[in-house]
C-alpha positions as semicolon CSV with decimal commas, in nm:
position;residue;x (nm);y (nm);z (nm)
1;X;-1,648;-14,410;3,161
2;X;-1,580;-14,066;3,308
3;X;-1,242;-13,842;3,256
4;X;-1,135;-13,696;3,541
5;X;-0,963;-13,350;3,483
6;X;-0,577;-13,300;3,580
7;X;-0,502;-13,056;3,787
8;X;-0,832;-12,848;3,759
9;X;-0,821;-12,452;3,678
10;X;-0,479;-12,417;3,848
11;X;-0,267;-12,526;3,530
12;X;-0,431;-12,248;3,361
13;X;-0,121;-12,002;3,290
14;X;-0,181;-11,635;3,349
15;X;-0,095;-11,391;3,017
16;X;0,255;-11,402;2,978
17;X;0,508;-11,153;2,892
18;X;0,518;-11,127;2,557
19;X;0,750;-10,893;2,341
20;X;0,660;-10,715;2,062
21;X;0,900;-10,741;1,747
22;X;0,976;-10,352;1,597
23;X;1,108;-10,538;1,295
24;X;0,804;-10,746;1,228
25;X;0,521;-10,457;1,324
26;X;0,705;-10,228;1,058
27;X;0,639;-10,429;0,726
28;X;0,258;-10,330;0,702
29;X;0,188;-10,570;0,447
30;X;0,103;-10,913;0,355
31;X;0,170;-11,045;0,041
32;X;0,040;-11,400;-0,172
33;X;0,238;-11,510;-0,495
34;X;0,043;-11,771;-0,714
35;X;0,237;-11,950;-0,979
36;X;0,188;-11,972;-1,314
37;X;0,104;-12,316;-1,257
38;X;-0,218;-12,221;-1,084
39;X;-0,290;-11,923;-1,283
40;X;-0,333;-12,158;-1,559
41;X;-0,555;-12,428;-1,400
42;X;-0,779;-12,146;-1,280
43;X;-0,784;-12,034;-1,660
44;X;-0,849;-12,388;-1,756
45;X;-1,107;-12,441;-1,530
46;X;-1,318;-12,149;-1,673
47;X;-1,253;-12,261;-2,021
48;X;-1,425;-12,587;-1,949
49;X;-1,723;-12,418;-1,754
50;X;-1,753;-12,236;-2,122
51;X;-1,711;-12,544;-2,262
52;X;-1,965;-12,752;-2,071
53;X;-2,231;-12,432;-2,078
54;X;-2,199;-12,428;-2,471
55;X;-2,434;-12,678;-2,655
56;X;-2,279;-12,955;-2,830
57;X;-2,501;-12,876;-3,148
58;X;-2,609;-12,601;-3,279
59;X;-2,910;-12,644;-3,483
60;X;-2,911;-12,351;-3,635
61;X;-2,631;-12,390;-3,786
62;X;-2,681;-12,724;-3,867
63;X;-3,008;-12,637;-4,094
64;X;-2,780;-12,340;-4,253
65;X;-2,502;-12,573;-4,373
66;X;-2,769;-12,811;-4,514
67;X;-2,967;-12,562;-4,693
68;X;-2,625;-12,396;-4,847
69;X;-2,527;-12,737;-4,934
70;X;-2,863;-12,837;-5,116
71;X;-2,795;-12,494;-5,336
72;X;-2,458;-12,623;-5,430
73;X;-2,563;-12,962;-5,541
74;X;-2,756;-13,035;-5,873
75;X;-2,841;-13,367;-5,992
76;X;-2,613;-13,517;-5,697
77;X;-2,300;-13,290;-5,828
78;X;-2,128;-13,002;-5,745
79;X;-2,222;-12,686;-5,977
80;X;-1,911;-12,611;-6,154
81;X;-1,854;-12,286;-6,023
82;X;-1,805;-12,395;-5,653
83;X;-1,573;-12,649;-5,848
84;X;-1,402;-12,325;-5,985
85;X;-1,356;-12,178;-5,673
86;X;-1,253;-12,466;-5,497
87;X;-0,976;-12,509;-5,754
88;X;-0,866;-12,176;-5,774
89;X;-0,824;-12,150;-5,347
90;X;-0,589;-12,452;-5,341
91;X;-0,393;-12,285;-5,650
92;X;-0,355;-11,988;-5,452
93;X;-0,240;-12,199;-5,146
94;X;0,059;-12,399;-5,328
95;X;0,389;-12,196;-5,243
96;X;0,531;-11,999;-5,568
97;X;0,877;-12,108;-5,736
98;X;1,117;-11,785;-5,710
């Protein structure tokens, strides 16, 4: 199958006359607005590229938990001054009766 061409080089327009707009050539500027919309999803999006670079575990602090946690407990209970303490910070929590 073979296209034939229509009308050759002679529909090939010469440059035109073409005005130039004062108004238009005087601004000097371009100018982009980006919502707030996609302000946040770019924010988002490097939040979750933190998010996925971070490791889910961190072993380190894992194995410092455990071992603060094994200092706690003796014989299977809580030493009574973490009990103490324990009480004490929901005391001071509970709102105070003017």
């Amino acid at each position: 199958m073979t296209i034939d061409k229509i009308g050759g080089a002679a529909n090939i327009q010469q440059k035109s006359n073409v005005r130039h707009n004062e108004k238009v050539s005087n601004i000097g500027y371009d100018r982009v607005d980006i919502s707030k919309a996609s302000e946040i999803a770019l924010q988002n999006e490097k939040l979750i590229s933190i998010i996925k670079d971070t490791p889910d575990v961190r072993e380190e602090k894992v194995a410092e938990a455990k071992k603060r946690l094994e200092l706690y407990m003796q014989e299977g209970a809580l030493r009574e001054e973490v009990l103490n303490s324990l009480a004490n910070s929901i005391i001071d929590s509970m709102p105070t009766e003017n």
